[in-house]
Every structure is written in C-alpha cells, then in structure tokens.
C-alpha positions as CSV (number, residue, x, y, z in Angstrom):
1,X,9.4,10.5,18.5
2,X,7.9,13.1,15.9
3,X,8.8,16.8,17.2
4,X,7.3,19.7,14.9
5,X,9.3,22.8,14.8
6,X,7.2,26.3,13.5
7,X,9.0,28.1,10.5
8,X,9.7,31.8,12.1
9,X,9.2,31.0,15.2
10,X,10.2,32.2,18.4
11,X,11.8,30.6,22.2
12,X,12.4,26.4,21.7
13,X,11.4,26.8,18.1
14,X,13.7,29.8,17.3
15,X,16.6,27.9,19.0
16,X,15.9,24.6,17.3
17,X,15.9,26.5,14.2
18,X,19.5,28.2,14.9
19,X,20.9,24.5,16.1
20,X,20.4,22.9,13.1
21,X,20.9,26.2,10.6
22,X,17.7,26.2,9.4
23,X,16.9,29.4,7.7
24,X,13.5,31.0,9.6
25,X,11.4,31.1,6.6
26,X,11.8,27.1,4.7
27,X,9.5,24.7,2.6
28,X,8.8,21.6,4.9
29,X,11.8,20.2,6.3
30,X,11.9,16.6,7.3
31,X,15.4,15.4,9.0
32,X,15.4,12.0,11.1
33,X,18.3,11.8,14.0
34,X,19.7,9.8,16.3
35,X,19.8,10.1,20.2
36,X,22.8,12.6,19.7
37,X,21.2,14.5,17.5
38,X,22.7,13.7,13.5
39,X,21.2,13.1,10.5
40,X,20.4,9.7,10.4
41,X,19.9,10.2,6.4
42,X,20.6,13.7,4.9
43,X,18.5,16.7,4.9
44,X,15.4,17.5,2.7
45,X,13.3,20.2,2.2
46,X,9.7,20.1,0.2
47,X,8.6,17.1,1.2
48,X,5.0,17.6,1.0
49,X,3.3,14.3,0.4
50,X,2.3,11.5,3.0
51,X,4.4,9.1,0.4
52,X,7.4,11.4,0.5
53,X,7.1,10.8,4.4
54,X,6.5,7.7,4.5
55,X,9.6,7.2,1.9
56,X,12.0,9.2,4.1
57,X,10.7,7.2,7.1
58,X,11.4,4.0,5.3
59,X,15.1,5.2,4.6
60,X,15.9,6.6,7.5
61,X,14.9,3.0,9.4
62,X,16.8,0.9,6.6
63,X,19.9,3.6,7.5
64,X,19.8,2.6,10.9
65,X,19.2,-1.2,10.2
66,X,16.2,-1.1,11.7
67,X,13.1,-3.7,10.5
68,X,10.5,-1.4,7.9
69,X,7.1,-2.2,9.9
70,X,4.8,-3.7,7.1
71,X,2.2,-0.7,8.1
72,X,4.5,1.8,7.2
73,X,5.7,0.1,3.5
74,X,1.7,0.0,2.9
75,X,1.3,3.5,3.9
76,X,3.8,5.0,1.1
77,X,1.6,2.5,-1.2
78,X,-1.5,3.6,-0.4
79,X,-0.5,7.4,-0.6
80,X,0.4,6.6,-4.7
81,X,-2.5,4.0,-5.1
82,X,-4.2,5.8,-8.5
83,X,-1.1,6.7,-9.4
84,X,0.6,3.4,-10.1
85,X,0.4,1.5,-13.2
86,X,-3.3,-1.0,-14.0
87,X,-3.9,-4.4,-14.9
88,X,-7.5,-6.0,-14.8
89,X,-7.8,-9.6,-14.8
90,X,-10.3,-11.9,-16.0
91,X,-11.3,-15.4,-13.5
92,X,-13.8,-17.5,-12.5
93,X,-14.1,-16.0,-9.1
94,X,-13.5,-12.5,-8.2
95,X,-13.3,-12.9,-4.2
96,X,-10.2,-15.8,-4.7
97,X,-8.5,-13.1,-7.0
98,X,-9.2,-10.5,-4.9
99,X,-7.8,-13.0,-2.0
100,X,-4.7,-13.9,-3.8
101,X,-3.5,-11.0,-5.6
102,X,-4.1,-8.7,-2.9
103,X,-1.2,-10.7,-0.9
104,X,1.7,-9.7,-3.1
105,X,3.9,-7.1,-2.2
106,X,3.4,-4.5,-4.9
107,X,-0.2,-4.8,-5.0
108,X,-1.3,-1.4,-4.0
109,X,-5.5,-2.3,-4.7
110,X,-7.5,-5.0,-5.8
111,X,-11.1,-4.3,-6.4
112,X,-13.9,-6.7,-8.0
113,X,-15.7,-5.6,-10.9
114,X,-17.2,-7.2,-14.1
115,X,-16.0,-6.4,-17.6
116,X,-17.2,-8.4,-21.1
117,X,-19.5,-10.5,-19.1
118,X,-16.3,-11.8,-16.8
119,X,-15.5,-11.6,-13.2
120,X,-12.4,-9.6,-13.0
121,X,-10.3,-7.6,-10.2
122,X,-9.0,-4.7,-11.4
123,X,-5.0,-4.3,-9.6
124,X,-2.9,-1.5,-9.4
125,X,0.7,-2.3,-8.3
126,X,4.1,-0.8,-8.0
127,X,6.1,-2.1,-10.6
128,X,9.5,-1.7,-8.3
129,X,8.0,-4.3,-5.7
130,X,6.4,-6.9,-8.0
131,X,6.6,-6.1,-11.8
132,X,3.8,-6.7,-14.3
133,X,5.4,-10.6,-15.9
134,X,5.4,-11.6,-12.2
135,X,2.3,-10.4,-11.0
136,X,0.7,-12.4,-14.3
137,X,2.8,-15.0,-13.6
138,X,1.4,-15.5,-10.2
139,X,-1.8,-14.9,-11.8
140,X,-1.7,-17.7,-14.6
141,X,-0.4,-19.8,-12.1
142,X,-3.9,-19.8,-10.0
143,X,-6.0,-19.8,-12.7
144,X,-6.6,-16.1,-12.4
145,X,-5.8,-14.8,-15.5
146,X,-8.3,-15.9,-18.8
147,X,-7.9,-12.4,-19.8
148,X,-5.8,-9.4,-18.8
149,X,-6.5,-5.8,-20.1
150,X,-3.5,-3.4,-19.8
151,X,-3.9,0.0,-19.4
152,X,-0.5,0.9,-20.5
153,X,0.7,0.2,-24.1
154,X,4.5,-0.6,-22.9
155,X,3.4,-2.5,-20.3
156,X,1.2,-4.4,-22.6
157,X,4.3,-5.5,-24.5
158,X,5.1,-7.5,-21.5
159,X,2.0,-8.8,-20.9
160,X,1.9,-10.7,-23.9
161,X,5.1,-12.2,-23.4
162,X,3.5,-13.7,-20.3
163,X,-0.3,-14.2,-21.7
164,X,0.0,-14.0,-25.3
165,X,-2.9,-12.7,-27.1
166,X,-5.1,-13.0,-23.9
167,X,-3.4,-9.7,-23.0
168,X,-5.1,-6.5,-24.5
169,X,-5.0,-3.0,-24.2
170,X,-8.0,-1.9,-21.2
171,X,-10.3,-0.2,-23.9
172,X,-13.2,0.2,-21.3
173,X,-13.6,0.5,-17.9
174,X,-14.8,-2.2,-15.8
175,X,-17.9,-2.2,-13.5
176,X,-17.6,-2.4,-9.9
177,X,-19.2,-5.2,-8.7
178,X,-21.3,-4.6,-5.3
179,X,-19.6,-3.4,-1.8
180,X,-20.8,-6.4,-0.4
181,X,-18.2,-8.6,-2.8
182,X,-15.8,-6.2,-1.9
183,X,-12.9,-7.5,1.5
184,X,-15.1,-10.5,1.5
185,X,-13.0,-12.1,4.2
186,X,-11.8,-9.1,6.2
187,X,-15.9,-7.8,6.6
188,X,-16.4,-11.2,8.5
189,X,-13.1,-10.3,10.5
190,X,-13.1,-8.1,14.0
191,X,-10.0,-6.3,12.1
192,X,-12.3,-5.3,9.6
193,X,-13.5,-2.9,12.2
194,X,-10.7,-0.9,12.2
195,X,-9.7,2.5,10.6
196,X,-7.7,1.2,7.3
197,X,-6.0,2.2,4.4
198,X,-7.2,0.9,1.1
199,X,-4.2,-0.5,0.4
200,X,-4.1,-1.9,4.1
201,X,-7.4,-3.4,3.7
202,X,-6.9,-5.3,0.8
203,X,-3.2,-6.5,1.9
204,X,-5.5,-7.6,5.4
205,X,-8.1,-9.9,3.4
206,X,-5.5,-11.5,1.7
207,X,-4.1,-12.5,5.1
208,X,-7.4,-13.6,6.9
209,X,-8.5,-15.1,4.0
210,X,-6.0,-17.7,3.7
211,X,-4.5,-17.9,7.6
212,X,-7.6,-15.9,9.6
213,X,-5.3,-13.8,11.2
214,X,-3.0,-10.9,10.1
215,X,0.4,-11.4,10.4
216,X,2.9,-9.7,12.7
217,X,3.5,-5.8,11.0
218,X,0.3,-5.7,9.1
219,X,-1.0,-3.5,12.0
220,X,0.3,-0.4,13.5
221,X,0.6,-0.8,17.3
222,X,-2.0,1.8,17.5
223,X,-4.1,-1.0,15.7
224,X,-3.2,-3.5,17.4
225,X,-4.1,-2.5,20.8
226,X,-7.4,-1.2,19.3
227,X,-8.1,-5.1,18.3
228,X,-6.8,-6.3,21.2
229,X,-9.3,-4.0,23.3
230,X,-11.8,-4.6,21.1
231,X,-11.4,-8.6,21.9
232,X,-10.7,-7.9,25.3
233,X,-14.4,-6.2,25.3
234,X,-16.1,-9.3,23.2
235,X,-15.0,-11.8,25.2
236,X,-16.6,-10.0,28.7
C-alpha cells in the first residue's frame, strides 16, 4: 500500500515525519516496510526516476522473498529504454524478428525498420539481463541475423566474436518501417487495447504471437481486469 507523506508538513504527516526521523525539509524519500513498521531494505533519499522506483520496488520484493511481477521488471525497463545499449539486425522478415527478439528478457524495444535495402528490427536491451553474444546468438540461431550493426565500438568487439565480419559499426540510422508493421500480432489482439508501455507492448507481441495469450505477470492486475471487462462486454 503506497502512503505519500508531504515534506514540512503538519498533523499525520508532521508525526510520520518525527516516527521515522525524517528531517522536515528532504529530497524524495522512498522506504518500503513491513506490517510492523521496518525497513524492509534500507533507506534512500533522491530517488527521482520511475526506474529508481521501480528498482527499489524490485529489491524490496526480492528482500522479502516475494515473486517480482513481470509488469513491474518491464516497467524499470521501459523507464531506461533509449538509454540502454543498440543493436539493429538484418532478416528476411521483420514481424518474426520483431516476434522473437521481443520475447527475451533484456530486450527493452524492438522496432521494424529498413536499412541498406534489408528488413531489420532495430533492439535495445539491457546487457545485465541478456548480453549482446546471447542476444546474437539467439539471433543467428533463427535466422535473424544476416547482418548486425552495433552502435557501440566495445560492444562491436563482441559482436564479431559471435557474427564475424557480418557485425559492423551502425554508421546510419535505419528507417522505420510503417506503424502498421509495427506489434503485428498484439494490434489483432483485445490486449492490444490496453494502455502499455513500450517495452510492455513489444514483450506482449512476442507472447501472442507465438501462444495467443500473455502469460501470467505480463499484466498488472489493474490490466487484467480491464481485459477481463473488456471480454466480459464482447461476449454480451
């Protein structure tokens, strides 16, 4: 249960404040507790970002030995999607790499585009969750990688361990294909209704694509009974 307490405030706040000696005036404090009141995870202040939160929710369940909902791990994602490291891969068919690649668990986007005449899908990922030599791995695996164009020159080093001289540095940017080849499966989805994250979205296509249905965790519960009314509505 999420409980907001006002920095200098006064009554409940003022006393919440005193209880856990926090000083009246404070960056953003996030602390998680347990029915008794203690840190489940220590204290910390300036924790600005939605993936700071998201990270300190993430802890603070794995602390408890609680499950991490999917939802949540894809959140903290999606809140460093153009930050995390690039890799655009060339294949015959753009919606199966989308489809595949989107399933993995660092894979923060996938997005079709063309570059030198190819259909490619241009990935960003987290190289904690799935690094680069297994992403391509998974890649050449499916027949998903004729070509793959780095964006970053130590990663690149790597890539041609895995690739060889099919690996090469990204030199220009690739052009998105049309919104209509983008999520192909999850547009032709009810879930594809739903408010998503990027990151969401493209883990959800994967899903569809390959079982028709999300699985369990992929939605928040606040999703899930949206869908669930939603179907509830289209069958009457």
């Amino acid at each position: 249960m999420p409980i907001y307490v006002r920095n200098n405030g006064e009554g409940a706040d003022a006393e919440a404040l005193k209880r856990f000696d926090e000083p009246a005036w404070n960056n953003p404090v996030v602390r998680f507790l347990d029915a008794r009141g203690r840190d489940v995870i220590e204290r910390r202040d300036g924790v600005w970002s939605t993936a700071g939160i998201a990270r300190r929710m993430t802890a603070a369940l794995t602390a408890a030995e609680a499950p991490v909902p999917t939802w949540l791990v894809l959140a903290e994602l999606d809140a460093r999607r153009t930050e995390l490291p690039r890799v655009v891969l060339a294949m015959h068919c753009f919606w199966e790499g989308q489809a595949k690649l989107g399933g993995l668990a660092g894979v923060a986007d996938a997005r079709p585009a063309f570059l030198e005449g190819l259909e490619v899908v241009d990935v960003r990922y987290d190289p904690e969750r799935t690094p680069l030599a297994e992403l391509l791995d998974v890649a050449e695996r499916a027949g998903l990688a004729k070509r793959a164009w780095i964006a970053d020159e130590r990663e690149l080093v790597a890539a041609r361990k895995v690739l060889g001289d099919r690996a090469r540095p990204l030199a220009k940017e690739p052009d998105p294909a049309p919104a209509s080849d983008d999520l192909r499966a999850l547009k032709r989805s009810p879930v594809g209704e739903l408010p998503l994250s990027r990151t969401q979205a493209v883990r959800l296509n994967a899903e569809i694509g390959t079982s028709d249905r999300p699985r369990q965790g992929t939605l928040s519960p606040r999703q899930t009974l949206a869908l669930e009314a939603s179907n509830a509505k289209t069958e009457r």
